[in-house]
PAFI-812581 format. One record per residue: x, y, z of N, C-alpha, C in turn; residue in three letters; residue number from 1. Coordinates in Angstrom, 1 decimal. Layout:
nc1: X nc2: Y nc3: Z cac1: X cac2: Y cac3: Z cc1: X cc2: Y cc3: Z drenlo: Ala drenvex: NUM
...
//
This chain:
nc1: 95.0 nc2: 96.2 nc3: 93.4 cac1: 95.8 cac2: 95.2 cac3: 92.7 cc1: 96.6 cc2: 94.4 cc3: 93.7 drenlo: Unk drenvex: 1
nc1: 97.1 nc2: 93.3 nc3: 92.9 cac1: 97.8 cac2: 92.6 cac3: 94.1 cc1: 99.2 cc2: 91.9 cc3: 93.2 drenlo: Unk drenvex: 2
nc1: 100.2 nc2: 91.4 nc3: 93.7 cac1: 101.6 cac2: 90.9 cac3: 93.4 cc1: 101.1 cc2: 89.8 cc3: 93.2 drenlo: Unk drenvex: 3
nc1: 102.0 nc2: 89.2 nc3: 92.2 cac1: 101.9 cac2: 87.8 cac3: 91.5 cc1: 102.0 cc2: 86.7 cc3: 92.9 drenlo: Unk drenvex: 4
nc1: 100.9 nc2: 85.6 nc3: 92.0 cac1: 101.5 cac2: 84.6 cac3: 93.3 cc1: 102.0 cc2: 83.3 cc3: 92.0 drenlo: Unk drenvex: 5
nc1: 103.3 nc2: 83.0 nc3: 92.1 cac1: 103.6 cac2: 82.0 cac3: 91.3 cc1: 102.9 cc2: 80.8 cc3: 91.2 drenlo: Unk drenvex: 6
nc1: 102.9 nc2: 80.4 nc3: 90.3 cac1: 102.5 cac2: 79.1 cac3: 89.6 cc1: 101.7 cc2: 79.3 cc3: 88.2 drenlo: Unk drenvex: 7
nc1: 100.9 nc2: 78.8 nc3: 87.8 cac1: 100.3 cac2: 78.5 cac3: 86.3 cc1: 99.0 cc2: 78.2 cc3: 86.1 drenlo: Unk drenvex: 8
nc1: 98.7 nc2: 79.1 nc3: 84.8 cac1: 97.3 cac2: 79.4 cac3: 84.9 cc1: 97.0 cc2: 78.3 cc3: 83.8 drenlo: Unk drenvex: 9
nc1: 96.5 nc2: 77.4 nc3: 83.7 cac1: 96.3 cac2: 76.3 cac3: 82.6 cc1: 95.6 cc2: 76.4 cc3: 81.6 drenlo: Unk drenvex: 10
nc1: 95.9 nc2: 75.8 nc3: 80.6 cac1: 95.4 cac2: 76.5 cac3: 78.9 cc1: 93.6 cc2: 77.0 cc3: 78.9 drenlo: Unk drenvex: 11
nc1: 93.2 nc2: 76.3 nc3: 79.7 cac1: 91.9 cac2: 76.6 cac3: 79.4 cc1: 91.1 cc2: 76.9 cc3: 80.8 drenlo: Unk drenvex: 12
nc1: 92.0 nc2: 78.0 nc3: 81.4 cac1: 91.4 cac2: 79.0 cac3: 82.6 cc1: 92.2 cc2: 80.5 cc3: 82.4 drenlo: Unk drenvex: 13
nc1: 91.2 nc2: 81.2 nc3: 83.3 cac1: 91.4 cac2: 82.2 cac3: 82.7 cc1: 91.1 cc2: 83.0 cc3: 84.7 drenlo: Unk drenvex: 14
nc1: 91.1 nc2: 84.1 nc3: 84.7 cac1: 91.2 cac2: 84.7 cac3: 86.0 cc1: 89.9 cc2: 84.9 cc3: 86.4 drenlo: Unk drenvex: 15
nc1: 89.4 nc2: 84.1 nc3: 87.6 cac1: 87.8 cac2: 84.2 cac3: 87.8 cc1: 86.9 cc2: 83.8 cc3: 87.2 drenlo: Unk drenvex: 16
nc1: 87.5 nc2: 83.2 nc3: 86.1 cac1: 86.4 cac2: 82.5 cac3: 85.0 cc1: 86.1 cc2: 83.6 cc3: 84.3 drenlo: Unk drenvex: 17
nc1: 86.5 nc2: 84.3 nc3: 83.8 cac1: 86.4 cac2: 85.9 cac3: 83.0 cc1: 86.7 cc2: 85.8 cc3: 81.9 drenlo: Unk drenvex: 18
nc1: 85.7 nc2: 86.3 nc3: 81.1 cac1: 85.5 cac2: 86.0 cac3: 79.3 cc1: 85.0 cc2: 87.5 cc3: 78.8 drenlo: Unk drenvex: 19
nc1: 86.0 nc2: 87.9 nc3: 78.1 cac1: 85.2 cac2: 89.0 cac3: 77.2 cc1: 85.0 cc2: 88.7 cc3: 76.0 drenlo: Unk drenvex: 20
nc1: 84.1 nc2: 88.9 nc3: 75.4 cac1: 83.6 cac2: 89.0 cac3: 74.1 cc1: 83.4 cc2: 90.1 cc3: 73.2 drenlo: Unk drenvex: 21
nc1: 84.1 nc2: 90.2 nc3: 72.7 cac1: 84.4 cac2: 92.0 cac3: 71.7 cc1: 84.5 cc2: 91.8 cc3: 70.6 drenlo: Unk drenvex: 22
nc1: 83.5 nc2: 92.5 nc3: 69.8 cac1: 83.4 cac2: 92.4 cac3: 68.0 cc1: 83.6 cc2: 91.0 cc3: 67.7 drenlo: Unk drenvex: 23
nc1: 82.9 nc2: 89.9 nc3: 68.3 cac1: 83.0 cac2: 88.7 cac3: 68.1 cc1: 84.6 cc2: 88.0 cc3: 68.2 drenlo: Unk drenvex: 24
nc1: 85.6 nc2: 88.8 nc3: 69.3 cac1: 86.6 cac2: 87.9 cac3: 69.4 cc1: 86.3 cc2: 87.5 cc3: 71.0 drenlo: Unk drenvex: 25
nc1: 86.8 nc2: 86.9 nc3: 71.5 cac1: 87.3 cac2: 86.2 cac3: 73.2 cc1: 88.6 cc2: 86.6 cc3: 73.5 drenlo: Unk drenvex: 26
nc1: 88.6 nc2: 87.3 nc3: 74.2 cac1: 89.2 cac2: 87.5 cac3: 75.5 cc1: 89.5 cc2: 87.4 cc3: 77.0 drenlo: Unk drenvex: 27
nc1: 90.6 nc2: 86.2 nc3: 77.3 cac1: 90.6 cac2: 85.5 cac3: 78.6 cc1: 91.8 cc2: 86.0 cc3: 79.4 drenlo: Unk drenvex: 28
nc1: 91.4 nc2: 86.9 nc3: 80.1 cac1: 92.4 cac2: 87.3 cac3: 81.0 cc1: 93.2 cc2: 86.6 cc3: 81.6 drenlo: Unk drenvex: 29
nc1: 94.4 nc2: 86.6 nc3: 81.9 cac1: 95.1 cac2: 85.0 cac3: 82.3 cc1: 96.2 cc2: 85.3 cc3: 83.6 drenlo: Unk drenvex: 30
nc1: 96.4 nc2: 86.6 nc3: 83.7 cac1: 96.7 cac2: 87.8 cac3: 85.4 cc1: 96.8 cc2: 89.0 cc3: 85.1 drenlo: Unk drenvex: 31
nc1: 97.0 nc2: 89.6 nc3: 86.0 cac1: 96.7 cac2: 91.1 cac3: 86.0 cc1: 97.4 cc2: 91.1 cc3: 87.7 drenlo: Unk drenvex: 32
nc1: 98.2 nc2: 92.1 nc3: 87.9 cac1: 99.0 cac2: 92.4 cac3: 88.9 cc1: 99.0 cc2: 94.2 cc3: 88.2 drenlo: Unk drenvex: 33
nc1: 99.8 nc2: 94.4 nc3: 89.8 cac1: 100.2 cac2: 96.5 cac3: 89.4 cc1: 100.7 cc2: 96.5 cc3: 88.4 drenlo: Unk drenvex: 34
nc1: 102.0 nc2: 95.1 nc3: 88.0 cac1: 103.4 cac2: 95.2 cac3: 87.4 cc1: 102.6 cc2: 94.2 cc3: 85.6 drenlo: Unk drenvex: 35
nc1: 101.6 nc2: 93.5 nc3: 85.7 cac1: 102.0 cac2: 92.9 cac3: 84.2 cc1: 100.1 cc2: 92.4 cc3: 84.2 drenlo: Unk drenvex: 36
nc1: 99.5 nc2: 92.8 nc3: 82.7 cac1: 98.1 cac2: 92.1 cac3: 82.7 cc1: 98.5 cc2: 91.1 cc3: 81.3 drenlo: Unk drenvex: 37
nc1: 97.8 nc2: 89.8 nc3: 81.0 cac1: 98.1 cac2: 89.4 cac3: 79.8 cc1: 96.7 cc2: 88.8 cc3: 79.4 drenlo: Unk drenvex: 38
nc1: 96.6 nc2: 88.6 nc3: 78.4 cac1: 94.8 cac2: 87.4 cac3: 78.2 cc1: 95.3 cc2: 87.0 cc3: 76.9 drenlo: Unk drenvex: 39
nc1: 94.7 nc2: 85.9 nc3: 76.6 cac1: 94.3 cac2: 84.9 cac3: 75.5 cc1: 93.5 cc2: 85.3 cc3: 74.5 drenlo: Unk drenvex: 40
nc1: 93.9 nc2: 85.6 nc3: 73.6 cac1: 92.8 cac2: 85.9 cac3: 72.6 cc1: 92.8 cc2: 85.1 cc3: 71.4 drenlo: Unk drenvex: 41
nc1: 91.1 nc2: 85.3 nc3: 70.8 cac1: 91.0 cac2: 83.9 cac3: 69.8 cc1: 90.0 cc2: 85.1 cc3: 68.6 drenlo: Unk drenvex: 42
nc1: 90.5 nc2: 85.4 nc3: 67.5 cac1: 89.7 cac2: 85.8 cac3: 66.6 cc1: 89.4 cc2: 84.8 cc3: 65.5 drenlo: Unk drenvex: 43
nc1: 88.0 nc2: 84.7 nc3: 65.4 cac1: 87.3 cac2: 84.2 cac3: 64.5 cc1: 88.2 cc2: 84.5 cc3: 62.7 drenlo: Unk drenvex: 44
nc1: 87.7 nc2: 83.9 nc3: 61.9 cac1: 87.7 cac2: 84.1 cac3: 60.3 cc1: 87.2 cc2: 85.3 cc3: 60.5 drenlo: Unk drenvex: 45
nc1: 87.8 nc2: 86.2 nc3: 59.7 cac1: 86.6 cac2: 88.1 cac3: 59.5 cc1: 86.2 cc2: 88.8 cc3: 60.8 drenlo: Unk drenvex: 46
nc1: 86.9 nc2: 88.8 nc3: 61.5 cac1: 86.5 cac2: 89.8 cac3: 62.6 cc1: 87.7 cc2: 90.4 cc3: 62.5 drenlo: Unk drenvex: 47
nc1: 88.0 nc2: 91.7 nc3: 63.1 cac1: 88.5 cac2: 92.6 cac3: 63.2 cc1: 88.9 cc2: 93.7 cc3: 64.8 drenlo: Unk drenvex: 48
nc1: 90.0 nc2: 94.4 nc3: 64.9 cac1: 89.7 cac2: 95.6 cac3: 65.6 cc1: 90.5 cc2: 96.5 cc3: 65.0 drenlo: Unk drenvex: 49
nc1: 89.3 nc2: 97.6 nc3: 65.2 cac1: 89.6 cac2: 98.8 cac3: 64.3 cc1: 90.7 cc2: 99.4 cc3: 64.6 drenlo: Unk drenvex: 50
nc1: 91.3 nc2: 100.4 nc3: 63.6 cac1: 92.5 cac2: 101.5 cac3: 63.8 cc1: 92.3 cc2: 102.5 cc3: 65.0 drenlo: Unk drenvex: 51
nc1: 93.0 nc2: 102.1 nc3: 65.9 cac1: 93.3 cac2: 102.9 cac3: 67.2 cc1: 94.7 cc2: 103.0 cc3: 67.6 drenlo: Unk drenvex: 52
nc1: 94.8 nc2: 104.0 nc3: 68.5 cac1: 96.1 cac2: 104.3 cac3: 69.2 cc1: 96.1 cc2: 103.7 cc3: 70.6 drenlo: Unk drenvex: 53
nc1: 97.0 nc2: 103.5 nc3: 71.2 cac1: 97.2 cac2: 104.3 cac3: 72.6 cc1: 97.5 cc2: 104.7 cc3: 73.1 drenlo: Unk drenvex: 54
nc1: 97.6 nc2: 105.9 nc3: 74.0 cac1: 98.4 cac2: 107.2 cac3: 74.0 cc1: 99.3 cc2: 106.8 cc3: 75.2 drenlo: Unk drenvex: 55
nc1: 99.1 nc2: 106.0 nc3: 76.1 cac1: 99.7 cac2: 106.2 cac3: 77.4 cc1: 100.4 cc2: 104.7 cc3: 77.8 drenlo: Unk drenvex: 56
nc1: 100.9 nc2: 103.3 nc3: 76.8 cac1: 101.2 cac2: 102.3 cac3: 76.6 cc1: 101.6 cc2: 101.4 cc3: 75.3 drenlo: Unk drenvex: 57
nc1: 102.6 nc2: 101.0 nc3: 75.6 cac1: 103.0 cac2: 100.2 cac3: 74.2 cc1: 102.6 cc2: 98.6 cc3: 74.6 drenlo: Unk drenvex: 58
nc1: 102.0 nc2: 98.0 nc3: 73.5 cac1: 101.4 cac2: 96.6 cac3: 73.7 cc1: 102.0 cc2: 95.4 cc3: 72.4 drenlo: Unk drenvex: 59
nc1: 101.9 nc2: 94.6 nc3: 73.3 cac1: 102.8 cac2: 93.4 cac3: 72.5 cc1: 101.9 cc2: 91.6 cc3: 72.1 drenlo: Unk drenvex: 60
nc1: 101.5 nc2: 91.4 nc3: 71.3 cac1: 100.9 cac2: 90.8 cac3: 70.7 cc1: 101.9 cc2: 89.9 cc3: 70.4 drenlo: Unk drenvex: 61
nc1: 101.9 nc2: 88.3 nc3: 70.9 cac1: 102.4 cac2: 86.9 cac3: 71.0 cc1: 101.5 cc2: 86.2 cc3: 69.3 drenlo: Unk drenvex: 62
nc1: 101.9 nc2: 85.8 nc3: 68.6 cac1: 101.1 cac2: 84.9 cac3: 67.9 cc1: 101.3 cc2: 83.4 cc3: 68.4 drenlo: Unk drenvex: 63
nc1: 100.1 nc2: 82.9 nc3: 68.2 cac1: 100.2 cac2: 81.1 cac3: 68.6 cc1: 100.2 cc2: 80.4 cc3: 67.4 drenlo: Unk drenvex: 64
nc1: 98.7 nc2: 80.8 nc3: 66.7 cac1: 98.2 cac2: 79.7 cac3: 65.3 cc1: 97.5 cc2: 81.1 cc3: 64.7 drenlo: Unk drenvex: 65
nc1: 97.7 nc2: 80.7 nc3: 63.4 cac1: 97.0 cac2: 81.6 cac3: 63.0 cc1: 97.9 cc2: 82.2 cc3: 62.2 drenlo: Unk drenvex: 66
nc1: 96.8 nc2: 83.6 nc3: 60.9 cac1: 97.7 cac2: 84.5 cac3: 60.3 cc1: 97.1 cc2: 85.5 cc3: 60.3 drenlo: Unk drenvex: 67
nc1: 97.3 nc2: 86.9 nc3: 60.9 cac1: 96.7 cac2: 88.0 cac3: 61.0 cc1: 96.9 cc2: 89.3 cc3: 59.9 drenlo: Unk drenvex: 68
nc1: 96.6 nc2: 89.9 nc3: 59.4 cac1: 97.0 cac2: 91.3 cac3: 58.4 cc1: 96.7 cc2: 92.4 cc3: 59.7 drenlo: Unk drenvex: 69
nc1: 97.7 nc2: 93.3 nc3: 59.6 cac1: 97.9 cac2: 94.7 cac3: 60.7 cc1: 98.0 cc2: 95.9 cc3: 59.7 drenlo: Unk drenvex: 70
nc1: 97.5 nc2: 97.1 nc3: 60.5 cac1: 98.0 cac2: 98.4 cac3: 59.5 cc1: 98.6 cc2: 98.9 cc3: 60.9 drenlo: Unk drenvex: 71
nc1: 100.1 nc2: 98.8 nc3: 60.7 cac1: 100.9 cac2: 99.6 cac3: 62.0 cc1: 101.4 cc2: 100.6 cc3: 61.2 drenlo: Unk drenvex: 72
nc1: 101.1 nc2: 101.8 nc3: 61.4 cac1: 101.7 cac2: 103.2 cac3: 61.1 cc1: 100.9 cc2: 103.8 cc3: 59.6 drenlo: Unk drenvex: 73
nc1: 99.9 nc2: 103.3 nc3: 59.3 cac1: 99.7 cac2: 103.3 cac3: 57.4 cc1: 100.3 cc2: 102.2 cc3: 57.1 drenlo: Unk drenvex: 74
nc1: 100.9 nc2: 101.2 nc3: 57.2 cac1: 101.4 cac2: 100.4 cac3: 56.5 cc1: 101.0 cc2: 99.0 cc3: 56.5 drenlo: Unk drenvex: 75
nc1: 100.8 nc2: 98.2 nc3: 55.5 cac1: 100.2 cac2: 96.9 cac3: 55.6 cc1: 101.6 cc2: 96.0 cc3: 56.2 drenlo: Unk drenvex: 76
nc1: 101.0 nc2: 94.8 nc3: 57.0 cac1: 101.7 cac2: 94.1 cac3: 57.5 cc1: 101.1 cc2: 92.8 cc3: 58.1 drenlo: Unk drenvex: 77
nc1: 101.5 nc2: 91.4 nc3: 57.6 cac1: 101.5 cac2: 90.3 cac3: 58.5 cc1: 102.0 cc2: 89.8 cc3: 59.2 drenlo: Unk drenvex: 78
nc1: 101.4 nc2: 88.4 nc3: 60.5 cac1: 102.2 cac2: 87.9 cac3: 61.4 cc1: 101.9 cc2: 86.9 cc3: 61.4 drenlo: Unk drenvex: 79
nc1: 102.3 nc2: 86.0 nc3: 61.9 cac1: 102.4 cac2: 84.1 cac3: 61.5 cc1: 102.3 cc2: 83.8 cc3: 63.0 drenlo: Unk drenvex: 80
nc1: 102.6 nc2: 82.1 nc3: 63.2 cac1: 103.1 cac2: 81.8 cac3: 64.7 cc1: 104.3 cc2: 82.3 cc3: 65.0 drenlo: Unk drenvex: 81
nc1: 104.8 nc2: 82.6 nc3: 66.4 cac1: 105.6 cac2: 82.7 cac3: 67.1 cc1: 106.5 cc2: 83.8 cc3: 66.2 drenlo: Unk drenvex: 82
nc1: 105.6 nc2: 84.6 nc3: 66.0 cac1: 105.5 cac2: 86.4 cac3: 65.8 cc1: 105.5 cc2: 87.6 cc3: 66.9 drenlo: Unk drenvex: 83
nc1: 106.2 nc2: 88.2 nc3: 66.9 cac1: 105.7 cac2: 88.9 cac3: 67.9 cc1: 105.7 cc2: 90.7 cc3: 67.9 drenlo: Unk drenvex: 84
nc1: 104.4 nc2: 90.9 nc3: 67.8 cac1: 103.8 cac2: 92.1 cac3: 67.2 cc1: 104.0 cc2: 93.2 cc3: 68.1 drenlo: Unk drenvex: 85
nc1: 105.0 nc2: 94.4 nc3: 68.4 cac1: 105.1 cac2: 95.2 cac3: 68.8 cc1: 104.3 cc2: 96.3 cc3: 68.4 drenlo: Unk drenvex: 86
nc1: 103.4 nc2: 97.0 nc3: 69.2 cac1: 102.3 cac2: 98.0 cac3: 68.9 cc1: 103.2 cc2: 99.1 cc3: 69.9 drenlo: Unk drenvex: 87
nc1: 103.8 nc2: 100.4 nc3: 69.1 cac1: 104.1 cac2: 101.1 cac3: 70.1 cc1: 103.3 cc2: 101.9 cc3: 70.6 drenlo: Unk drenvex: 88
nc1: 103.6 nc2: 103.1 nc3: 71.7 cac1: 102.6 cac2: 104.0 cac3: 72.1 cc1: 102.1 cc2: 105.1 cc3: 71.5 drenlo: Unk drenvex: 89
nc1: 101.1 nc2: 105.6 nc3: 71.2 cac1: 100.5 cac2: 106.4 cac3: 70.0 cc1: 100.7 cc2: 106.2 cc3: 68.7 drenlo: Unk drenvex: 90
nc1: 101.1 nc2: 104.8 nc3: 68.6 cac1: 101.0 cac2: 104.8 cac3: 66.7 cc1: 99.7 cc2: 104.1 cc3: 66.4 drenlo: Unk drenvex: 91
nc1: 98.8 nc2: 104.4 nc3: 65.6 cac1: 97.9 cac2: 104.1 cac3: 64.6 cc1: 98.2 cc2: 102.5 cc3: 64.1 drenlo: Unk drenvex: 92
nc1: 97.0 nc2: 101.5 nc3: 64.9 cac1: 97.3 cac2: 100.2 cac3: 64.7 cc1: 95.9 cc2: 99.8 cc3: 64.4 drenlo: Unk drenvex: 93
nc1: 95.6 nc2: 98.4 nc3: 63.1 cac1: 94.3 cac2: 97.8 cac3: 63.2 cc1: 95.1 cc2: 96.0 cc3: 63.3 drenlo: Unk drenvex: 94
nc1: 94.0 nc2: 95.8 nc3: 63.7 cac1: 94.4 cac2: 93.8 cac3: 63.7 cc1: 93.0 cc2: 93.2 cc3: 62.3 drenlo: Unk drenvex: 95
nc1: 93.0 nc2: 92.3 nc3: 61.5 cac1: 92.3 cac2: 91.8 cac3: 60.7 cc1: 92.7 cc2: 90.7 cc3: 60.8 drenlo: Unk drenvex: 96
nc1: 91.9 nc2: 89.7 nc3: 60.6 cac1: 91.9 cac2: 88.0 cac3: 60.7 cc1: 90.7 cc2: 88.0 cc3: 59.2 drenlo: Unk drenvex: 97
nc1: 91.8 nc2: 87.9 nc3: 57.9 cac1: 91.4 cac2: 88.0 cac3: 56.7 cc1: 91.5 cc2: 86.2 cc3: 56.0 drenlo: Unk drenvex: 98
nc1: 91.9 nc2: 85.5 nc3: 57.4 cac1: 92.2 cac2: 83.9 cac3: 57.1 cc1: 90.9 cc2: 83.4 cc3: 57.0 drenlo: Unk drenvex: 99
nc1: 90.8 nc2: 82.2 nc3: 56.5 cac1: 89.5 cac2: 81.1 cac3: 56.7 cc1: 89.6 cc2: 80.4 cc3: 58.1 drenlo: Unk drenvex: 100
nc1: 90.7 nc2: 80.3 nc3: 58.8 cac1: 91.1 cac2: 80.1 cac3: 60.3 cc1: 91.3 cc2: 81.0 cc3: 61.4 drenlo: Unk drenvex: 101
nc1: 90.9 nc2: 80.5 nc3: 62.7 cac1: 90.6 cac2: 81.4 cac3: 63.6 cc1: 92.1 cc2: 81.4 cc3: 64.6 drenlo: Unk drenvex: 102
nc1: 92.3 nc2: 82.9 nc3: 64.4 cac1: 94.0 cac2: 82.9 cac3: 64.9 cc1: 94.2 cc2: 83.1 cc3: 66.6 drenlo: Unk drenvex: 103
nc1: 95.0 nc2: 82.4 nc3: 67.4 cac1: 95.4 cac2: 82.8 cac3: 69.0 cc1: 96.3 cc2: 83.5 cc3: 68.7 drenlo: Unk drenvex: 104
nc1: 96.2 nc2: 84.1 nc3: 70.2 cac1: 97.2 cac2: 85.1 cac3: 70.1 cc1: 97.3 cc2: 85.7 cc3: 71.4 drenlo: Unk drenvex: 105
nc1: 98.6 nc2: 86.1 nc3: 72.3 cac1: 98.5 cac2: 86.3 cac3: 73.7 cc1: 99.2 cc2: 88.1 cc3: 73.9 drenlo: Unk drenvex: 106
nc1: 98.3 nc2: 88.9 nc3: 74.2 cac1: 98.6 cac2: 90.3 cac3: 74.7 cc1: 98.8 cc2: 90.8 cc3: 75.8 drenlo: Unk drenvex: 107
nc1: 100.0 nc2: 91.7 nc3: 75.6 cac1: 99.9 cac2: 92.3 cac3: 77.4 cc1: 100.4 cc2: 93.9 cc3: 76.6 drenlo: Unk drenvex: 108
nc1: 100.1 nc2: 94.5 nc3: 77.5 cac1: 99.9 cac2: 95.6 cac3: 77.7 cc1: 100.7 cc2: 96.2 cc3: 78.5 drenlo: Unk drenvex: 109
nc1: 101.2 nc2: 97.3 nc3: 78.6 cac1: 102.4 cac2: 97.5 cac3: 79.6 cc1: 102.1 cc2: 97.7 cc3: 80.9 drenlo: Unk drenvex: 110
nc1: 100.7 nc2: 98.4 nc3: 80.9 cac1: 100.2 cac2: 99.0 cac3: 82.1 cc1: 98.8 cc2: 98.1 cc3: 82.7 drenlo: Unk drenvex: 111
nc1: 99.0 nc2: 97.7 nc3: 83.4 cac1: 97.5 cac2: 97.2 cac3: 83.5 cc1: 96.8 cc2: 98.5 cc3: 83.9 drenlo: Unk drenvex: 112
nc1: 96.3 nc2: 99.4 nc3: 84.6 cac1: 95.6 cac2: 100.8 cac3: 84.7 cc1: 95.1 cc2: 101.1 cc3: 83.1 drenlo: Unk drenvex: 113
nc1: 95.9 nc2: 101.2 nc3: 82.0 cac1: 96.2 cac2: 101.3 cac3: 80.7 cc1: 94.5 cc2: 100.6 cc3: 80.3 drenlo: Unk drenvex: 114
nc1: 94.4 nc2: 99.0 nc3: 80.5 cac1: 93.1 cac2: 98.6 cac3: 80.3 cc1: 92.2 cc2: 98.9 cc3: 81.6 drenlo: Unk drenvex: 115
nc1: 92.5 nc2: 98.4 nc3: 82.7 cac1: 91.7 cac2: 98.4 cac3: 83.6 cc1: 91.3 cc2: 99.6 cc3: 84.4 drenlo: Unk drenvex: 116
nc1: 92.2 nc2: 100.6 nc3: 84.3 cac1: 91.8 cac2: 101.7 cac3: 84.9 cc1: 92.2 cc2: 101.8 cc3: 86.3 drenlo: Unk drenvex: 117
nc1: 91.9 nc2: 103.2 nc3: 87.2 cac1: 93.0 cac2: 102.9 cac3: 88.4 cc1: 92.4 cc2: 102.0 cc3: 89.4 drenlo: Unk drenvex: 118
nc1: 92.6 nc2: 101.3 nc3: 89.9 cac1: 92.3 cac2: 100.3 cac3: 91.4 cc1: 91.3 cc2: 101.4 cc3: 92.6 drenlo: Unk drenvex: 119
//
């Protein structure tokens, strides 16, 4: 891994040109350092990710556009724009995009190792 080098990553780049595609959402990584990973994410109308935990990081979900339904803890819950969705560590979380619109939304994660695993 390597330390931030300042400046700005522009709305429609992403790190390396790096696109994930998962259960039909996009995912655009936008940096990754030891200290902070974040990406761009775009879910479609009706896609989903399922109820999971994570045992070893608490993750924080930005809303941009969009309206999402979440089940954080058993419990139903929405988020709108400029929302900001705290997923703690080992609680039982799902994300749904139950709109006719496709919602952004920007995640980071506490740990980068957390997604990416060790260097």
């Amino acid at each position: 891994m390597k330390s931030e080098i300042t400046g700005i990553t522009r709305a429609n780049e992403g790190m390396q040109g790096i696109s994930w595609n998962i259960l039909g959402q996009t995912y655009v990584p936008k940096n990754c350092t030891d200290h902070c990973f974040s990406w761009h994410a775009t879910l479609p109308p009706g896609t989903f990710v399922p109820p999971h935990i994570h045992p070893d990081q608490d993750e924080y979900l930005y809303m941009l556009e969009g309206k999402l339904d979440f089940m954080l803890a058993g419990a139903d819950a929405q988020a709108t724009p400029g929302d900001l969705i705290r997923l703690g560590m080992g609680v039982p979380h799902g994300i749904f995009n139950k709109s006719e619109s496709a919602v952004l939304g920007v995640a980071e994660p506490e740990t980068v190792r957390s997604v990416l695993g060790p260097s």
